[in-house]
N, C-alpha and C positions, 0 to 999 in steps of 0.2 A: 504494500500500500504506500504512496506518495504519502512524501512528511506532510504535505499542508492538511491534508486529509485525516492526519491521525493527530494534527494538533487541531483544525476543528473538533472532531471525536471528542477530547480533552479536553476542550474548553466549555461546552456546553452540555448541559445535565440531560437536552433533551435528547440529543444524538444518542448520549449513552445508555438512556431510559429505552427510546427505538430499538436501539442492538442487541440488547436485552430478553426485549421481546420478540423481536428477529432476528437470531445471530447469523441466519444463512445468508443476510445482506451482506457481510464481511467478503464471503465467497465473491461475491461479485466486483468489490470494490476493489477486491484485490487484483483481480482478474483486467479489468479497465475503469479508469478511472472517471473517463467521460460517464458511468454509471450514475455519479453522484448526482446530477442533475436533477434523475430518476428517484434514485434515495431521498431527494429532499421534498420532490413533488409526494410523493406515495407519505413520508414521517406528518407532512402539512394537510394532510387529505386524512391522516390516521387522526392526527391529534385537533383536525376542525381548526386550522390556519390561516385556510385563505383567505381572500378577500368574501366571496362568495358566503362563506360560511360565517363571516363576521358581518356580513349584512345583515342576512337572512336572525339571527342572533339579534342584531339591535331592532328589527324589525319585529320580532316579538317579545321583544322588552317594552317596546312602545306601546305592543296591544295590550300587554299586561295592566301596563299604567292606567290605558285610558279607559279599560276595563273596571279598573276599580275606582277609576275617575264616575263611572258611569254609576256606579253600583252604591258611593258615598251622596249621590244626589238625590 
């Protein structure tokens, strides 16, 4: 595995948390490195990261709100 690779791994709790739970991701990254790209879309799709998923999240925080907005009137 490329050093940059194994000092991200080591700087962040969540990479490590990831690998953890998937250590057959290692196999690949060791394999090529262009992988990680993939590693990082798949960890952000696992752990509800993206943009998408951070929408969709405040967008029912909202309803929650006005929900109970609704329900104190």
């Amino acid at each position: 595995m490329e050093y940059f690779l194994q000092q991200k791994l080591k700087e962040d709790k969540k990479f490590k948390r990831y690998f953890d739970e998937n250590t057959w991701e290692v196999k690949y990254l060791n394999r090529d490195p262009a992988y990680y790209k993939k590693f990082l879309k798949d960890m952000k799709e696992m752990y509800k990261e993206r943009p998408t998923d951070k929408l969709n999240e405040a967008i029912n925080t909202v309803g929650i709100i006005s929900s109970v907005i609704d329900t104190l009137k």
